[in-house]
Phi, psi and omega in degrees: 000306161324316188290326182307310188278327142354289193281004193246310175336285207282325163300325185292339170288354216229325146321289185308309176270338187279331205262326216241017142276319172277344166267029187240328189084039190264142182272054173241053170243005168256015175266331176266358141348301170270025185266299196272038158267316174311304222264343187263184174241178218213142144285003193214135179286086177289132182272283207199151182034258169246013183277170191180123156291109167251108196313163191267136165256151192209103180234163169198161198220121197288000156303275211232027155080201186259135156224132188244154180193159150300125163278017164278349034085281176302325181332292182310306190223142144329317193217145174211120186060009170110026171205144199260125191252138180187097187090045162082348204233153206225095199241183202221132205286352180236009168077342172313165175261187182192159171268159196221089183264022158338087180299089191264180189277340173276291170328322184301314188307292203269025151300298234279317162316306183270357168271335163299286194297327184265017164287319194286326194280337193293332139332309204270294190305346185268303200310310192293320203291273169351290199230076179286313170308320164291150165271176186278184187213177178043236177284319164310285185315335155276033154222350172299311189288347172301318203271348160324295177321307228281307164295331170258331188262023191227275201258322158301332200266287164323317188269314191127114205338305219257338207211349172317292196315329191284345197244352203272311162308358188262299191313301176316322175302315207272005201254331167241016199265346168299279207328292149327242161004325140281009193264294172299346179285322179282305189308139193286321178264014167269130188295147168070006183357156165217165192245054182323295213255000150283351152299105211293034170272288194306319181307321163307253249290313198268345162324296183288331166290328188318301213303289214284353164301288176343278187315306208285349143341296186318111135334144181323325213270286189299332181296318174306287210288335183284293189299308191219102160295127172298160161064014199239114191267186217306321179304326200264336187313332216252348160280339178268000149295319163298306174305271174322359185266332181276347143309308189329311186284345205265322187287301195300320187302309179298327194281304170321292183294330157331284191270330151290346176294312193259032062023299156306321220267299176305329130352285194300323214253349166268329186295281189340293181300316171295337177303304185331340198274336187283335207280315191295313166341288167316280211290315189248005183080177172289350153322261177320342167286326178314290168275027188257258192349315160298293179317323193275338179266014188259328171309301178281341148317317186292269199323346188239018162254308176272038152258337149320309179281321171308280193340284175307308177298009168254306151304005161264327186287336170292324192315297209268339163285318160314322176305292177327294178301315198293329193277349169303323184251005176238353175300095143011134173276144148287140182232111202262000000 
């Protein structure tokens, strides 16, 4: 919550200072251009300067049919093939619809991710097959006790003794394609950083594996407590019937907006501070900058340490809810 209102702080100073620069006649109102360029998505993968990958577009319009093309291409010309590229965004020179099947920067991102992870684990899995007897070494020996955890103190704990093994890989997948991935959001020097798991798309998509974990999941016992609660008596069941059929929906919704809030919301509020030193640059010159610098980079030391500590913790609290709601729904009636 803190962090969230933060990030509202610092747009609005960010806001504040870009207008009243620009009404000075300073050009620092495009420094924060690159704040929501980081958080949105793109056809084309800014690296580092002027470098960019630029991605293939793939549209089709029931006018003119499916067309691919490089978005490098909008460089040149405003419109190609009749769609108009501005901003991050992609329109049809005639106002017409049209479907967007694009290999954007984010898509890009998480090829790029899950091709990482299944390097490291597929490794860790050849290593164990290979040296069953041995202990481990290197990168196995740092993530065994993480994937441990994940299993005895996460989904044993949550599912139940008995029924856990079957849920440990799903869980371990989405426990580390966060973790990674806010992880990889961060790093300063890694090119193209992208804001994968701030994006309320990608949050949606694992939301809906939990959502759909959850359900299919669910036992006789559990469909029963929803649709028609034992022990309640008849008037009131069908009110506590709504209710509980719109928690189904309401546990995946919380797990989404959780993790995309706050993952943007630390995104936003480290971009802010480092912009602030150009914005301020503009404004006060070189004086004045020395120290607005100090302050902003001491600020973004903090902030970018406790968004490490977010990072996991925002892939253990999705983890471990999703573990809950599954034992929730496989869990057995007790019997006296």
């Amino acid at each position: 919550m803190l962090k969230r209102s933060l990030s509202l702080l610092f747009l609005a100073f960010a806001l504040c200072f870009s207008s009243v620069a620009a009404e000075s006649g300073e050009e620092s109102g495009n420094e924060f251009q690159a704040v929501f360029h980081h958080i949105s998505d793109d056809y084309k993968w800014h690296i580092i300067g002027d470098l960019n990958i630029y991605l293939p577009v793939i549209v089709y319009s029931p006018e003119s049919g499916l067309d691919i093309f490089s978005s490098s291409r909008f460089r040149e010309q405003e419109t190609v093939n009749g769609y108009n590229y501005h901003h991050g965004k992609l329109t049809r020179a005639d106002g017409a619809s049209f479907y967007d099947f694009s290999f954007t920067k984010n898509v890009a991102a998480i090829f790029f991710s899950v091709i990482f992870i299944c390097v490291i684990f597929i490794s860790i899995a050849n290593r164990y097959k290979k040296y069953q007897n041995q202990a481990p070494k290197g990168l196995q020996s740092l993530l065994e006790p993480i994937i441990i955890f994940v299993r005895d103190d996460i989904a044993k704990m949550a599912i139940g003794e008995h029924k856990y093994m079957k849920y440990v890989p799903f869980l371990l997948s989405i426990f580390f394609f966060i973790w990674i991935n806010n992880l990889l959001g961060l790093i300063p020097i890694f090119p193209g950083a992208t804001n994968i798991t701030g994006n309320i798309s990608i949050t949606l998509t694992l939301a809906a594996f939990s959502f759909f974990a959850i359900n299919l999941s669910g036992n006789k016992h559990y469909w029963q407590h929803i649709l028609w609660p034992p022990g309640i008596p008849t008037p009131v069941k069908p009110i506590l019937a709504i209710v509980e059929i719109l928690g189904i929906f309401i546990k995946p919704f919380a797990l989404m907006i959780r993790l995309f809030a706050n993952i943007a919301a630390g995104h936003v509020v480290l971009l802010s501070l480092v912009t602030m030193i150009f914005v301020f640059s503009n404004m006060l010159g070189p004086i004045g900058t020395g120290s607005v610098s100090v302050v902003a980079v001491l600020f973004t030391l903090f902030m970018y340490c406790l968004e490490l500590l977010v990072a996991v913790l925002q892939a253990y609290i999705f983890t471990i809810l999703t573990a809950l709601f599954i034992g929730q729904a496989v869990e057995e009636p007790a019997h006296h």
